[in-house]
Every structure is written in structure tokens, then in C-alpha cells.
LOBA-502881 format. One record per atom (N, C-alpha, C, O, CB): residue in one letter; x, y, z. Coordinates in steps of 0.05 Angstrom, whole numbers, plus 5000, padded with zeros to 4 digits. Glycine has a CB too. Example, Ala and Ser with C-alpha at 12.3 -4.5 7.8 and 13.67 -1.06 7.14 Angstrom:
2
A526448865156
A524649105156
A526449345156
A528549345169
A522649115181
S525749555142
S527349795143
S525850015157
S526850235161
S528249885114
This chain:
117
X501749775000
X500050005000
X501750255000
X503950275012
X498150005024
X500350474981
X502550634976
X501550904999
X499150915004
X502950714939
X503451105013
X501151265025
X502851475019
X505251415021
X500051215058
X502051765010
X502651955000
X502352145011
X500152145022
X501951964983
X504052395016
X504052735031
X504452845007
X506552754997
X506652865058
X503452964995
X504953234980
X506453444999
X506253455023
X502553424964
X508653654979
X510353814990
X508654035011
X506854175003
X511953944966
X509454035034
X508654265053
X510054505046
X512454515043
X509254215080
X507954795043
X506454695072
X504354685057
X504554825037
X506154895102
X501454525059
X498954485054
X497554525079
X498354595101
X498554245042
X494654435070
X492354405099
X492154145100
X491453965084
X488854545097
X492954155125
X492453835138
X495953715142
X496853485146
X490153575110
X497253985138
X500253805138
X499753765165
X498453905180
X503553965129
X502053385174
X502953385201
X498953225212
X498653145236
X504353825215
X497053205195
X495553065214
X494052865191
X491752785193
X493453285235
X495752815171
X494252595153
X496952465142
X497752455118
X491752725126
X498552345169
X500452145164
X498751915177
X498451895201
X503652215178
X497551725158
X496451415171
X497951165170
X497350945180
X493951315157
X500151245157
X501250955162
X501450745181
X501450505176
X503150975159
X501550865207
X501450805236
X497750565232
X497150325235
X501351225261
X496450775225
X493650555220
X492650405201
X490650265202
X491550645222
X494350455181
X493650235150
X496350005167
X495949765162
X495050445102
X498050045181
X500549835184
X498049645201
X497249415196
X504349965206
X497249795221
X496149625243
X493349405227
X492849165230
X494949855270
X492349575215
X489849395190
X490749205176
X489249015170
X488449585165
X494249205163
X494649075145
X495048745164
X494148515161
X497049225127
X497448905190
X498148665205
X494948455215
X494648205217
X500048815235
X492948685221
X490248455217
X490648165202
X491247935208
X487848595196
X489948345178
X489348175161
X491248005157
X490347785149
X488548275141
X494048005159
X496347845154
X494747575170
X493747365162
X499647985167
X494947675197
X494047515225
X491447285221
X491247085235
X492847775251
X489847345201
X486847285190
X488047195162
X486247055153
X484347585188
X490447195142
X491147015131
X488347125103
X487547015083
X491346705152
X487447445117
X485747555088
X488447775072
X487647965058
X481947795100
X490447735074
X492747935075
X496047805064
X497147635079
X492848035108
X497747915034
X500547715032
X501547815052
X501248035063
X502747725007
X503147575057
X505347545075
X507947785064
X509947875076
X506447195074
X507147825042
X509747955042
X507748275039
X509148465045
X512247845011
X506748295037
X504948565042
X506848875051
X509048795059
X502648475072
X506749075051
X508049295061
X506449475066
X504049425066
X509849385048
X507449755071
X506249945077
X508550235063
X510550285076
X505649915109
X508050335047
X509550505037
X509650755040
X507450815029
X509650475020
X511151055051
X510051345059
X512751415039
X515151365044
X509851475099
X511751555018
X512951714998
X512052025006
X510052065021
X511951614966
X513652244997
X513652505005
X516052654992
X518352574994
X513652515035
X515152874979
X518053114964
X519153144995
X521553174999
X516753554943
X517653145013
X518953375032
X521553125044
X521952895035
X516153535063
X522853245064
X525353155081
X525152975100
X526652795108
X526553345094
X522853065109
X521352935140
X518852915138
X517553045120
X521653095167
X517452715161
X514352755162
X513252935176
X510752945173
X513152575168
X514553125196
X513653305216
X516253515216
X518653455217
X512853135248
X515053765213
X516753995215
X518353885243
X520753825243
X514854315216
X517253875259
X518353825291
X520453585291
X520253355283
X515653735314
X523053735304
X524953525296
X524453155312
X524852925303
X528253685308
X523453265339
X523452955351
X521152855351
X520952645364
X524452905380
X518752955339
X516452805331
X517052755302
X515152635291
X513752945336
X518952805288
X519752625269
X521452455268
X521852315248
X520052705253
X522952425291
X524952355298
X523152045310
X523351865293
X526552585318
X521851975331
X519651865342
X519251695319
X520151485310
X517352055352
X517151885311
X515351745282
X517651525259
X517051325247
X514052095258
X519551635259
X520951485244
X521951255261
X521151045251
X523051645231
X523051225280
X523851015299
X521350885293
X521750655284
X524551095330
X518150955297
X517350725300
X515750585273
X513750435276
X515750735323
X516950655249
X515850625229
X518550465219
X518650385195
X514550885217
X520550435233
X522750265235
X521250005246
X520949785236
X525250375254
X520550105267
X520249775284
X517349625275
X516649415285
X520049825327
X515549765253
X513149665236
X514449565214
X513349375204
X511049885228
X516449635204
X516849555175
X515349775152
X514849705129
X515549225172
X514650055163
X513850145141
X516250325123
X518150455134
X511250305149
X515950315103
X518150335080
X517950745083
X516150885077
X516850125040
X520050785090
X519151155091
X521451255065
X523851285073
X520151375133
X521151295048
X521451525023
X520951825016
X519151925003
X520251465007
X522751915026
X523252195021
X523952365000
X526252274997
X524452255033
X523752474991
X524252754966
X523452494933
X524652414913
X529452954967
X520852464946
X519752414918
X516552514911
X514452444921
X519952084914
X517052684891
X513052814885
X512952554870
X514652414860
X511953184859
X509552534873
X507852374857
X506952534831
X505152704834
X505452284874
X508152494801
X507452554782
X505352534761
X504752704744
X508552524779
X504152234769
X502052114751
X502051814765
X504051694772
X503152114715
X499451734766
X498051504760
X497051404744
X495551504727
X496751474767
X497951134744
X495550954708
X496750664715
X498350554730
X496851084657
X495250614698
X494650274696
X496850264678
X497550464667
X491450124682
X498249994675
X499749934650
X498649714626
X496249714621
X502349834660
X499649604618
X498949454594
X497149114605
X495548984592
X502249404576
X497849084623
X497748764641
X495148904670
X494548754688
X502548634659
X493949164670
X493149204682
X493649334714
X492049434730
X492449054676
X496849294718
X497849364740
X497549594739
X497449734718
X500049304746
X497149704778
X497250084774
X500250194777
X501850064791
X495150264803
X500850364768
X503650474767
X503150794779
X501850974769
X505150454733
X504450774801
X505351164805
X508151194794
X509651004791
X505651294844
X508751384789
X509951514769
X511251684796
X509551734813
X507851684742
X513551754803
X514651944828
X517652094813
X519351944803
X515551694861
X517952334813
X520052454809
X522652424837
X521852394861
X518852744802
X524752424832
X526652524862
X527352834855
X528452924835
X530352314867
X526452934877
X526353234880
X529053274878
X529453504870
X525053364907
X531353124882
X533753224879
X535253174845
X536253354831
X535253084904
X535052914840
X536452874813
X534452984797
X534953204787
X537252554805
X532052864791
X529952944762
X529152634763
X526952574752
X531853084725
X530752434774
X530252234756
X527352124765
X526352174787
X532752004756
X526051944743
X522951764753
X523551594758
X525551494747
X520551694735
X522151444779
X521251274795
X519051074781
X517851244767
X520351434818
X518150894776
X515650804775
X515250514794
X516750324797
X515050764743
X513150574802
X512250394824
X510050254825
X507950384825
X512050504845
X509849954825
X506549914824
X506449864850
X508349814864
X505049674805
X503249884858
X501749894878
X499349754879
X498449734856
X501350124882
X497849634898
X495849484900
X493149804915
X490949864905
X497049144925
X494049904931
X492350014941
X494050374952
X496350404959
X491149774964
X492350544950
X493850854955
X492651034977
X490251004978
X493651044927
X493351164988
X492451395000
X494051674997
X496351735005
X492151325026
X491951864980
X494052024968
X492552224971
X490352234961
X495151964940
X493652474989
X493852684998
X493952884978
X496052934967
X495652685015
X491553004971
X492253164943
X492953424958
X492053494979
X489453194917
X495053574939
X496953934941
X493754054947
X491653984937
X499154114897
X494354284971
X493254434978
X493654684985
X496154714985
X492654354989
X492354924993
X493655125007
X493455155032
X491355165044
X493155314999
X496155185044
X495955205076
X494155375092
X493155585084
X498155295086
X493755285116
X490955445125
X491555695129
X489755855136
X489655355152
């Protein structure tokens, strides 16, 4: 599962990071055997960090260590689509080189660009 921030600052930055509750849903279902074993949880983001605040990102990352969720930094989401075989593909730039990314995904949560409050 892919889970997505666009670049801050937006509305809602800092309170629509779920990974913490799609990890805990997925481990469900692992547990219930409705879920692959090899399953993940993925948090892509242009920005640096998930929280302006250094040790609540600091925190947050430690424990998204000890979940197994995959944290990716300085990549925008460019485009979504299906490919030829039906798979979905996001499309992600690295904010630093230029270069694309493409990623398939089973399932997304994606935080569309906003203006900060």
C-alpha cells in the first residue's frame, strides 16, 4: 500500500500521516491470513521529513522502523495509470536528481496539494 503527503506546507500538513493505521489493519489481516505475507506499507513524500518538529519526526520514524513501514523521502507523485497487464503504476520524480521512479501498487492513499490554512 502506497501512502502519499504532498510538499508542505498544505492544509492538513502533520495530521494525515496514517501509516501507523493502514500498518496496524494490514498486520490484521496478515494475522486472518485475508492479507500477503509479504504485504507492506509504503510513505512517499517531496518533503525531508514527516513533521516539521524535529523529535516527533524523529519518534515517528523510529517507529515506522520497528513496523516495517518503508519511509521515502524527496519524491513528488507525478502521475497514475494502469499499464498494459493492468497493473497500477505511480509515476514519482526525486526532488533532487529529476530522475522517475515508477512503482506499482495494490492500494493508495493520496493526499492531494493544497493551500495552507
Amino acid at each position: 500500500m502506497l501512502n502519499y503527503s504532498p510538499a508542505g506546507p498544505y492544509k492538513g500538513e502533520g495530521t494525515d500521516f496514517y501509516s501507523f493505521i493502514y500498518e496496524s489493519f494490514l498486520r490484521q489481516d496478515k494475522q486472518q491470513g485475508s492479507s500477503h505475507d509479504h504485504a507492506k506499507i509504503q510513505y512517499f513524500t517531496p518533503n525531508k521529513e514527516i513533521y516539521k518538529f524535529d523529535y516527533a519526526n524523529e519518534v515517528a520514524l523510529e517507529e515506522c522502523s520497528k513496523r516495517g513501514i518503508d519511509v521515502c523521502f524527496g519524491h513528488e507523485l507525478i502521475k497514475v495509470r494502469y499499464n498494459e497487464i493492468g497493473e497500477k503504476i505511480a509515476t514519482f520524480k526525486d526532488v533532487d536528481t529529476g530522475a522517475e521512479l515508477e512503482h506499482v501498487f495494490t492500494h493508495a492513499n493520496i493526499t492531494a496539494p493544497s493551500r495552507p490554512w
